[in-house]
C-alpha positions in Angstrom: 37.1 15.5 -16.2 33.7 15.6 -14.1 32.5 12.2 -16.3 32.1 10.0 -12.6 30.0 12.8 -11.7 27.4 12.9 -14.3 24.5 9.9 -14.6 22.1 8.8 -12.7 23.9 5.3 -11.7 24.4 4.3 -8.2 26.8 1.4 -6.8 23.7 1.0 -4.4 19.7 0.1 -4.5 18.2 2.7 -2.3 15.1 1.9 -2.9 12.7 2.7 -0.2 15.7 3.0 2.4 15.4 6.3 3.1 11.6 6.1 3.8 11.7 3.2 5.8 14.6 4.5 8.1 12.3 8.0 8.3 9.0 5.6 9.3 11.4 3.9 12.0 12.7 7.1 13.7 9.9 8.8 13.5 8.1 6.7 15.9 6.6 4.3 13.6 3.1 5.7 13.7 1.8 8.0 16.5 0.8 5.0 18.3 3.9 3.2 17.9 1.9 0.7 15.4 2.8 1.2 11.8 2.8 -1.7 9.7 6.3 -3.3 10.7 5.5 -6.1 8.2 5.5 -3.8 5.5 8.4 -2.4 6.1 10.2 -5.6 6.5 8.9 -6.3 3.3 10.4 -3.2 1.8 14.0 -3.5 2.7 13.5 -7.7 1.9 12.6 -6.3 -1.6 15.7 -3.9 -1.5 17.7 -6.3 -0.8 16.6 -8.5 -3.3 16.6 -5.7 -6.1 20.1 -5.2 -5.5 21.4 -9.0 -5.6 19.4 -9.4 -8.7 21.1 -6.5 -10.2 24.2 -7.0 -8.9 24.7 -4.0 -6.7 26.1 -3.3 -3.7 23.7 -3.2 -0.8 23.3 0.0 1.2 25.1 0.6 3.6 22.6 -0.1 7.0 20.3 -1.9 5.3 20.7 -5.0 6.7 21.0 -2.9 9.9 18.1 -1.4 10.0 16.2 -4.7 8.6 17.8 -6.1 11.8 15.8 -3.6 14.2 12.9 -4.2 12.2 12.9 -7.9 12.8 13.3 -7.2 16.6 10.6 -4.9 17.0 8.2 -7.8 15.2 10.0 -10.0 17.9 11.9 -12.2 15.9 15.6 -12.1 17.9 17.2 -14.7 15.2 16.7 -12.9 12.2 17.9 -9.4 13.5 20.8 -11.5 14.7 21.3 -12.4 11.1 20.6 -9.5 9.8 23.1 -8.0 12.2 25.4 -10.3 11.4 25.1 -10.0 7.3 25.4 -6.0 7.8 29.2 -6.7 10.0 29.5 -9.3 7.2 29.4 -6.4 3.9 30.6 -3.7 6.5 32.8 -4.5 9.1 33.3 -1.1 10.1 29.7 -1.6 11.4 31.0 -4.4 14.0 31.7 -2.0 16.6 28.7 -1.0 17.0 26.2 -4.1 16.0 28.2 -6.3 18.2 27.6 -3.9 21.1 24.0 -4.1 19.7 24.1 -8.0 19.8 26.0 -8.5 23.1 22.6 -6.3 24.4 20.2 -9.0 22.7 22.6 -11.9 25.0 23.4 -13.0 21.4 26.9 -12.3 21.2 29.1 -11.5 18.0 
């Protein structure tokens, strides 16, 4: 009866989501200056993991690599970052193509 429960399976690769999304809220760094690089480098890797394996990719993932790239500066891959998370989630388009419109990129 409780058979879905059980297991340590996900649909999903976390991976270091959670820690990277904590390392972005928190301020990155007390001078604003954590290494942006590596976290890019992180959710790449997630991503990565999970098309190798076949799983799903978090949801936000792609979003939050998307903020990453804009605070390294790099407009065109958030906006295809953006774009991949409306893309796997389009529940998420109401609120990235707000997010877009801001960058003058559109949807």
């Amino acid at each position: 009866m409780f058979a879905s429960c059980s297991g340590n399976s996900s649909r999903y690769v976390w991976g270091g989501y959670e820690s990277t999304v904590y390392s972005v809220t928190a301020g990155i760094g007390n001078d604003g200056t954590e290494d942006v690089e590596a976290l890019i480098q992180f959710a790449e890797r997630d991503i990565e993991r999970a098309t190798v394996s076949e799983k799903l990719i978090p949801p936000g993932l792609h979003a939050q690599l998307g903020l990453l790239y804009s605070l390294r500066g790099d407009l065109a891959l958030a906006k295809a970052a953006f774009e991949a998370e409306m893309e796997l989630y389009p529940e998420s388009r109401a609120f990235l193509g707000g997010v877009l419109e801001r960058m003058g990129a559109g949807s």
